[in-house]
PAMAR-488017 format. One record per residue: residue in one letter; x, y, z of N, C-alpha, C in turn. Coordinates in steps of 0.1 Angstrom, whole numbers, padded with zeros to 4 digits, always signed. Layout:
<atoms>
aXYZXYZXYZ/...
</atoms>
This chain:
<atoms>
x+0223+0364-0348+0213+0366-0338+0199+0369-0344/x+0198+0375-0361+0189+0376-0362+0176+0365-0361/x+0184+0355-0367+0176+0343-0370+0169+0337-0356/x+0178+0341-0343+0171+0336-0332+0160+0349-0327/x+0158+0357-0332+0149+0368-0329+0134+0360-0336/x+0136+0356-0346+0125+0354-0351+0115+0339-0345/x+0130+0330-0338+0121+0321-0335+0118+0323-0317/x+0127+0338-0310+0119+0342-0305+0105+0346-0306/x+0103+0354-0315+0092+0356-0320+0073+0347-0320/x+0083+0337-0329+0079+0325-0328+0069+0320-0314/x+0080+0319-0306+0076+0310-0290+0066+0317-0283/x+0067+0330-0288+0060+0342-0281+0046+0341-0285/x+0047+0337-0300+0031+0336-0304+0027+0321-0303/x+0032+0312-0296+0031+0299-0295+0024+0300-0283/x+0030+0309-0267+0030+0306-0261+0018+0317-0258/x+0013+0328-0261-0004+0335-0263-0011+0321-0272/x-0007+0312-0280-0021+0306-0285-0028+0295-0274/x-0012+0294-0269-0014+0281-0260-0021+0282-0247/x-0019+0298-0241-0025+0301-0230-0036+0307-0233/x-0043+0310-0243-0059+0310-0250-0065+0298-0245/x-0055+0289-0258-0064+0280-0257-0069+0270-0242/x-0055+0270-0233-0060+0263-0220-0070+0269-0212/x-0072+0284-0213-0083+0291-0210-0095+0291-0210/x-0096+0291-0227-0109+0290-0234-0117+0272-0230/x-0108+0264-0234-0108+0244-0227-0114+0247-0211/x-0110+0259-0204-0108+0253-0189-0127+0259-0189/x-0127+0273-0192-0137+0283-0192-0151+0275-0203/x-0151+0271-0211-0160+0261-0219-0163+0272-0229/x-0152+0283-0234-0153+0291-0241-0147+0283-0258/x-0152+0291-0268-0148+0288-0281-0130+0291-0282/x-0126+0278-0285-0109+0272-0289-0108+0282-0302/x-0111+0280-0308-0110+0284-0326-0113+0303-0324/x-0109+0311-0317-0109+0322-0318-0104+0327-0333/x-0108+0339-0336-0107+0343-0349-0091+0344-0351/x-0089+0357-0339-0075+0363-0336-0066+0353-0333/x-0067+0342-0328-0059+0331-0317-0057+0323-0330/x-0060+0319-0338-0056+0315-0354-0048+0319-0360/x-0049+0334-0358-0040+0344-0367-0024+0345-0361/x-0029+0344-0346-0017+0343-0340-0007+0332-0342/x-0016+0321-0342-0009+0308-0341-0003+0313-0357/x-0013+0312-0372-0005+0317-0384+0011+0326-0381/x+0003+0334-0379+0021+0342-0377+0034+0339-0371/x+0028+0333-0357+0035+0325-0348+0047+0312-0360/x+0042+0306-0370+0045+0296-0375+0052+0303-0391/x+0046+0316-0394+0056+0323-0405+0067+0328-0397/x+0067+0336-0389+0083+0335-0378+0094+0324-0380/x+0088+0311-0377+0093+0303-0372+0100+0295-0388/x+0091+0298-0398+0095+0295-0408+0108+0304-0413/x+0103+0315-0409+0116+0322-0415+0126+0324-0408/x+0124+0312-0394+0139+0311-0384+0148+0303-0398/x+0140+0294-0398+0144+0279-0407+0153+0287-0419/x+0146+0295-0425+0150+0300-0442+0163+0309-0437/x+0167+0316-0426+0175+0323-0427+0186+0316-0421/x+0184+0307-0413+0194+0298-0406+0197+0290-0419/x+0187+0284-0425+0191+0275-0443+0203+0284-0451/x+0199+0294-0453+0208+0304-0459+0218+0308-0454/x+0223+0308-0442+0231+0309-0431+0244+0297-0438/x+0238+0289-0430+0250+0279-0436+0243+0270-0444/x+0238+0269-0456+0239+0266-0466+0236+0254-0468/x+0227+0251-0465+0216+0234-0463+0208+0235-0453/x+0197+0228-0451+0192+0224-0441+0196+0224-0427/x+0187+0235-0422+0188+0233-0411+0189+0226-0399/x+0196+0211-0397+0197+0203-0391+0210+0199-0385/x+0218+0207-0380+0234+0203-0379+0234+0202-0365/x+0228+0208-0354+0233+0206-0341+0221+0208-0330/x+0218+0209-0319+0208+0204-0308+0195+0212-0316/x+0200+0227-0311+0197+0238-0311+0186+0239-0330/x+0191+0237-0337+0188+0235-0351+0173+0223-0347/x+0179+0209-0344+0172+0204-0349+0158+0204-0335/x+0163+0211-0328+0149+0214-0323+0140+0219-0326/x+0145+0231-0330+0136+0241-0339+0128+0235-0353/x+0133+0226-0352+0125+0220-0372+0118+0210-0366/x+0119+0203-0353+0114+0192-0349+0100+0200-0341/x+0102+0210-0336+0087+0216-0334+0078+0225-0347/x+0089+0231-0355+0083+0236-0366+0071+0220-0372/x+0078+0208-0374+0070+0202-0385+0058+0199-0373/x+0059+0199-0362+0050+0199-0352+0039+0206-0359/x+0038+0217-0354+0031+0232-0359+0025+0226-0371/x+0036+0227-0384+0030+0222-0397+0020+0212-0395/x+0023+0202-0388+0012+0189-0390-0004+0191-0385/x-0003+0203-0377-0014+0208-0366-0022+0210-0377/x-0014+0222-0384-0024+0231-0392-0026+0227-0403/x-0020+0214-0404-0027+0209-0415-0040+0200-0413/x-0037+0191-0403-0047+0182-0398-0058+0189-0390/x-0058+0203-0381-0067+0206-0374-0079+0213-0384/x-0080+0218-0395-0091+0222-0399-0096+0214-0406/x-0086+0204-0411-0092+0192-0419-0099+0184-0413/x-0101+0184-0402-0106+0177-0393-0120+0182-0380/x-0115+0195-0382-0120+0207-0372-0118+0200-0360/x-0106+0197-0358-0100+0195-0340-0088+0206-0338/x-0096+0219-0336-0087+0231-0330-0084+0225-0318/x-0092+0219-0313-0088+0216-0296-0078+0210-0293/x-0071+0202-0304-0055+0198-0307-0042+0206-0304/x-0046+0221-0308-0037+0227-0306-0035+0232-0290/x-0044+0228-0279-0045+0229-0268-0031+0214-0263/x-0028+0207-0268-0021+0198-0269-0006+0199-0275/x-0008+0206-0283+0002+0209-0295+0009+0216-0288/x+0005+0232-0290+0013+0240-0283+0023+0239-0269/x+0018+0235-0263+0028+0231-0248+0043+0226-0253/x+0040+0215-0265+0051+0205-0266+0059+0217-0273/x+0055+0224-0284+0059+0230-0290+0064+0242-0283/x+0061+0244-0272+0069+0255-0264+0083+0251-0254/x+0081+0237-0249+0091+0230-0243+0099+0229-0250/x+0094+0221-0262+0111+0224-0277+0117+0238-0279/x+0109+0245-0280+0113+0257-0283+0123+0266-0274/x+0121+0263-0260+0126+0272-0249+0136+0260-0245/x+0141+0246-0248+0153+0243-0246+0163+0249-0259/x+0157+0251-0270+0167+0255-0279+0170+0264-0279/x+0162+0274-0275+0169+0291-0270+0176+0291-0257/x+0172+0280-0254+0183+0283-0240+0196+0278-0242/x+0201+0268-0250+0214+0264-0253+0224+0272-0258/x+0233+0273-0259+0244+0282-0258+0245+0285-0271/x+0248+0302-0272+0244+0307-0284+0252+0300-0296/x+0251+0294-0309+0264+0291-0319+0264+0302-0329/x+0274+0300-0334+0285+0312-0343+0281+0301-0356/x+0272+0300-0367+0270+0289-0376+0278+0299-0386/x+0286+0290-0398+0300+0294-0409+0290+0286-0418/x+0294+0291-0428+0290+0283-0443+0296+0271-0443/x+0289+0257-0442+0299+0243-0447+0299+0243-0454/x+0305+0226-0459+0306+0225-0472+0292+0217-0476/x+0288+0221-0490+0272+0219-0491+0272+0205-0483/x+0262+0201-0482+0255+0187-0476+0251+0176-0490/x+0252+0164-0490+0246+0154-0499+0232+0159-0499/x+0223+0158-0509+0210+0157-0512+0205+0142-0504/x+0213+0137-0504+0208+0126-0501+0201+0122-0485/x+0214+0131-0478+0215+0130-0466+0205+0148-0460/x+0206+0158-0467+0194+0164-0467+0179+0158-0467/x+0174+0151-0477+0166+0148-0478+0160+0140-0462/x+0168+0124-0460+0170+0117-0447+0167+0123-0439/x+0173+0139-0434+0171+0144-0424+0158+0150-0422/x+0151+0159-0434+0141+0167-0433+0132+0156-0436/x+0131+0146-0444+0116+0138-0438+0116+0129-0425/x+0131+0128-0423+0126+0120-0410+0124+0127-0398/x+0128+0140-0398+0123+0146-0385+0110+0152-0390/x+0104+0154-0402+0087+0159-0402+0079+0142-0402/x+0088+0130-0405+0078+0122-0399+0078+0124-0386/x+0092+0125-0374+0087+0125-0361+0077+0139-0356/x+0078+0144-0364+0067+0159-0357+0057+0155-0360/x+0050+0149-0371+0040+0141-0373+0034+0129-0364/x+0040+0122-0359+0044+0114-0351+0041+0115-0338/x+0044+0129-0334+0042+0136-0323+0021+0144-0322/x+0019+0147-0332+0007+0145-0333-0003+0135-0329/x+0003+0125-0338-0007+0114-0336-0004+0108-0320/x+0012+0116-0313+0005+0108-0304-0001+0118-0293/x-0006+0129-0298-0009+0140-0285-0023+0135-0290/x-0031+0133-0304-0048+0122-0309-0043+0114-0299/x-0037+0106-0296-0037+0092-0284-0038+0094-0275/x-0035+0103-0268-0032+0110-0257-0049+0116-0253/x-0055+0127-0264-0069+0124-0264-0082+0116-0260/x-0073+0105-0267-0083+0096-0267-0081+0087-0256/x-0071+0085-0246-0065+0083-0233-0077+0088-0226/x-0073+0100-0225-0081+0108-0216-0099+0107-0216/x-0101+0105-0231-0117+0106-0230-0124+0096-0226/x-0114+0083-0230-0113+0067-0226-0116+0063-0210/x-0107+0070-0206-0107+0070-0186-0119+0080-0183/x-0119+0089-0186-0133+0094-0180-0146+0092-0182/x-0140+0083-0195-0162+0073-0194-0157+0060-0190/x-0146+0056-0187-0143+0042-0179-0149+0046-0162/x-0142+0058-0163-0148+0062-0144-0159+0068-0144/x-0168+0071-0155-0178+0076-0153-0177+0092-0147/x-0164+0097-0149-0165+0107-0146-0162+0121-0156/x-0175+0126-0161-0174+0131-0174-0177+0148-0170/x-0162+0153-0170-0163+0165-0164-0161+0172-0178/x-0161+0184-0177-0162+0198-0188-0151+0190-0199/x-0137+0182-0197-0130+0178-0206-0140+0170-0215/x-0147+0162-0209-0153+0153-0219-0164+0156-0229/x-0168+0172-0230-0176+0175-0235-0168+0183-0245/x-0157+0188-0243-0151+0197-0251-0144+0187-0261/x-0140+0178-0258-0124+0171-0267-0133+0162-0277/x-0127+0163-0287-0131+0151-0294-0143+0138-0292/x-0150+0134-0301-0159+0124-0301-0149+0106-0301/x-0147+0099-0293-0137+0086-0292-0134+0083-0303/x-0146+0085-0313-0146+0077-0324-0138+0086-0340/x-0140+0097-0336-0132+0106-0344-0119+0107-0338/x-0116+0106-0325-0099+0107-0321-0091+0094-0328/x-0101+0082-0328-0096+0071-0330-0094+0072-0350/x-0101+0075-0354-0098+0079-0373-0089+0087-0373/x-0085+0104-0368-0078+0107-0366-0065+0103-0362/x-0063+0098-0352-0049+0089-0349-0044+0079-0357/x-0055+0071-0362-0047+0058-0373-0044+0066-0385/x-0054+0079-0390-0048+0082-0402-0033+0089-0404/x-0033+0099-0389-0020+0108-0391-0009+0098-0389/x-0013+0084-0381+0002+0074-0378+0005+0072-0388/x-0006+0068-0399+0003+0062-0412+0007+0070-0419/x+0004+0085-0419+0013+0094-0424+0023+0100-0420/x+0027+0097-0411+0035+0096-0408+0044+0088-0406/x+0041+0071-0408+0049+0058-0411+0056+0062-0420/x+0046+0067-0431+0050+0071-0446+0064+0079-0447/x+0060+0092-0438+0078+0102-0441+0087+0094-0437/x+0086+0087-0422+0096+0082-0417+0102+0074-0424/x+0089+0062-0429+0102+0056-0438+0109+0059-0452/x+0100+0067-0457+0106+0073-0470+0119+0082-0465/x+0126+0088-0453+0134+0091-0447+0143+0082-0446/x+0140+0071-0439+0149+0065-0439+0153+0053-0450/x+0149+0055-0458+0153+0048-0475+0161+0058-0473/x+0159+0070-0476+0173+0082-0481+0183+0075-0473/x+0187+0070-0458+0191+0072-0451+0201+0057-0458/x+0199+0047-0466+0209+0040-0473+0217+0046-0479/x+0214+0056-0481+0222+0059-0495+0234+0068-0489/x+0233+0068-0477+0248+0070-0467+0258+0066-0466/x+0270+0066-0468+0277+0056-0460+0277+0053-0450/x+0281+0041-0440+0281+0041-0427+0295+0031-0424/x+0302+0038-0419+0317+0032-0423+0320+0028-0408/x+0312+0035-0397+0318+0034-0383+0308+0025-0378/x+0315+0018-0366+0305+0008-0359+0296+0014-0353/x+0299+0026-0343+0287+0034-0339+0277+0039-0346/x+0279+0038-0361+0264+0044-0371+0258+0033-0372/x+0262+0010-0365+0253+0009-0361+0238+0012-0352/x+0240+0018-0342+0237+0022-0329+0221+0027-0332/x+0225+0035-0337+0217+0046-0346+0207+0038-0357/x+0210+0033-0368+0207+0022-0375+0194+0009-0368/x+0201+0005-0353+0189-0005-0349+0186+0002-0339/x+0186+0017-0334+0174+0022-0330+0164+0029-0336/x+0167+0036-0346+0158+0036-0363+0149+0024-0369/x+0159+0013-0364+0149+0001-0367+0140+0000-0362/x+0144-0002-0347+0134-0003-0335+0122+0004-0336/x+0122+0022-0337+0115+0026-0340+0101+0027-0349/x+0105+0022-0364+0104+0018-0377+0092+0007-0373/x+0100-0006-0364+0089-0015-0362+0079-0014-0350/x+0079-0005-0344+0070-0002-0331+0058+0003-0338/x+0062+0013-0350+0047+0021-0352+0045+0009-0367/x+0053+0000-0374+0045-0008-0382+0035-0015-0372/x+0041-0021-0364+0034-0031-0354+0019-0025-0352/x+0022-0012-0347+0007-0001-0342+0000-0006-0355/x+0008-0003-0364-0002-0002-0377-0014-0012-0380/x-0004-0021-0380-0006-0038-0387-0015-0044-0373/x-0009-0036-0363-0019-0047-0353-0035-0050-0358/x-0044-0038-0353-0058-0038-0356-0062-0050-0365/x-0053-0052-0377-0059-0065-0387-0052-0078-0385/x-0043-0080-0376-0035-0087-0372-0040-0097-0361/x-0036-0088-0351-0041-0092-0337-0045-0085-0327/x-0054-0082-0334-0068-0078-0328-0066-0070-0314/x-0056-0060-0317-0050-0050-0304-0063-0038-0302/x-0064-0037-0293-0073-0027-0291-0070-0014-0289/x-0078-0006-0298-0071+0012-0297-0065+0017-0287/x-0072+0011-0274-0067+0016-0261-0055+0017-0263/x-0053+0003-0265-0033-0005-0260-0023+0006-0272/x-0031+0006-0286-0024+0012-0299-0020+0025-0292/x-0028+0034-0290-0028+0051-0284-0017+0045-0274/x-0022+0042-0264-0009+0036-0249+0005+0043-0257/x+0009+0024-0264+0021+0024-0273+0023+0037-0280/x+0012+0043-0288+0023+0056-0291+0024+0068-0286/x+0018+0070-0276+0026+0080-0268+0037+0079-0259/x+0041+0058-0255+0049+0061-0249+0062+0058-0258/x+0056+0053-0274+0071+0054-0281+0073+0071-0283/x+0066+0077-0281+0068+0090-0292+0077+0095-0272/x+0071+0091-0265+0081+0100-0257+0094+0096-0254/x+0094+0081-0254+0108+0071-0256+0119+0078-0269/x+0110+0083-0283+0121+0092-0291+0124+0104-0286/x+0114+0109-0279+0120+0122-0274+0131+0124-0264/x+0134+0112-0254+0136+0112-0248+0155+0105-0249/x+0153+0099-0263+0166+0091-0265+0173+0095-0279/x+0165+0105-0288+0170+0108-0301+0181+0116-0304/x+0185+0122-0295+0198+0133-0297+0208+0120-0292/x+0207+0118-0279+0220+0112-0277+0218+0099-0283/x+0212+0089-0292+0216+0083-0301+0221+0087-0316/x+0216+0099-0315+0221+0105-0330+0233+0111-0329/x+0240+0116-0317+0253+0120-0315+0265+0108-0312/x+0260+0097-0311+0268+0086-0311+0275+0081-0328/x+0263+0081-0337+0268+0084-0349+0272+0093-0358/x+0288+0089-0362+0296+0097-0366+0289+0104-0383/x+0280+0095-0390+0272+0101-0402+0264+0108-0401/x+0260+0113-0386+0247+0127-0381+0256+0132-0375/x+0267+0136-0371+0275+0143-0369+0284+0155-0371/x+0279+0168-0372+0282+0176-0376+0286+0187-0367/x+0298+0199-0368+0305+0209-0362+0306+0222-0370/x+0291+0229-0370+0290+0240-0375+0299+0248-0373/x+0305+0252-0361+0313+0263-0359+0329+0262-0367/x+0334+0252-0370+0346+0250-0377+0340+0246-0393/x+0332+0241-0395+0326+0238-0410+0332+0226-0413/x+0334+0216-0403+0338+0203-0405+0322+0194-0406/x+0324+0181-0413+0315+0174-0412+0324+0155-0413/x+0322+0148-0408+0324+0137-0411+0328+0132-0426/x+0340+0121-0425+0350+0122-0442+0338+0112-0448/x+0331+0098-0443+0320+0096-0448+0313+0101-0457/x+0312+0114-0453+0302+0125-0460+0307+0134-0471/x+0320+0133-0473+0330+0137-0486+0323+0134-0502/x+0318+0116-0496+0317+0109-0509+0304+0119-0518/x+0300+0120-0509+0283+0128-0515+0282+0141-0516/x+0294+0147-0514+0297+0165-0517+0295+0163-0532/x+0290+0175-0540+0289+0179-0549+0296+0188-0556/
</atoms>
């Protein structure tokens, strides 16, 4: 229970930055409060040291079951924020961020408590796979809450209606730099993730499944990529497509990842798939 105390903790300082910040957005008050920074910081050391104690817990990466991989899937959320929001000086991001990051957060504390046992270590291999491909999707998730921005700022000088949002959010043209840079960095983890993700075995037909919706994925945001020089897609349509792939993963990534028996894992007995024998250490 301790470990869930902390990402209690966590949600608590997620969920003060986030109601700052929708305040400060709504009020035309300054986003970047001194204190509301510090919060969000702390908020995200919590949450780190859910990760490290749960790591130590059972003894790899924290990624074995709903509950787990929620919590790292909004953690690299967080991460990507605070890395890209001062680099950038779009605190107003985190007015976007946070929400998502509180919905992950409060389905995973709500799921039913687990009893995690020491496994047997995990492949490096298949460690690795896991932890860059879910910080490319948190990343991922960024670029598409920049899309989502730039949605918004798009339609309200399309309608000519340019209320307190359009003065606060981003300049189009900085949402638009923004968004293509964080996609391809995030093209980057994912697929550097999923190279790890060869070096698996995949012995069962259902780790097809899994496999060509990874694909699918894979080529949705090359496509985003490559379009602009390609065929001549317009930002509008790019932003569109990734917010509605990034919610299409949200919305279909557990239950394709529990279909395959090589992401399949049973913390509470310390069983893992015989697949995964080959790569024990």
């Amino acid at each position: 229970m301790s470990d869930r105390l902390w990402l209690v903790l966590a949600t608590l300082g997620y969920l003060g930055s986030a109601g700052w910040s929708a305040y400060a957005l709504g009020a035309g008050r300054t986003i970047a409060a001194r204190w509301n920074d510090v919060i969000l910081i702390l908020a995200f050391v919590c949450h780190s040291l859910f990760l490290y104690e749960r790591g130590e817990t059972i003894r790899h990466c924290p990624v074995t079951n709903l509950f787990e991989v929620l919590a790292f899937f909004s953690w690299s959320l967080v991460l990507t924020y605070l890395v890209i929001g001062p680099a950038y000086r779009m605190s107003v991001l985190g007015v976007f961020t946070a929400p998502l990051v509180l919905v992950l957060n409060f389905f995973a504390l709500v799921l039913p408590i687990d009893h995690p046992t020491s496994m047997p270590k995990m492949s490096w291999q298949l460690e690795m796979h896991a932890a860059l491909t879910l910080l490319g999707f948190g990343t991922l998730g960024v670029a598409a809450l920049a899309g989502l921005m730039y949605l918004i700022q798009e339609r309200q000088l399309k309608r000519r209606d340019l209320t307190g949002w359009f003065y606060r959010l981003p300049a189009m043209g900085q949402l638009e730099l923004v968004h293509r840079q964080v996609l391809l960095w995030a093209f980057a983890l994912f697929s550097i993730g999923m190279a790890f993700g060869f070096f698996i075995p995949h012995d069962d037909v259902s780790d097809w499944v899994k496999i060509i919706w990874s694909g699918g994925v894979w080529l949705l945001y090359a496509m985003l990529l490559l379009a602009p020089r390609f065929i001549r897609l317009s930002h509008k349509k790019i932003a569109q497509f990734s917010v509605a792939g990034y919610v299409f993963v949200l919305l279909t990534f557990w239950g394709i990842n529990s279909l395959s028996v090589s992401h399949r894992f049973d913390v509470g007995t310390g069983w893992f798939p015989r697949e995964q024998a080959r790569w024990v250490s």
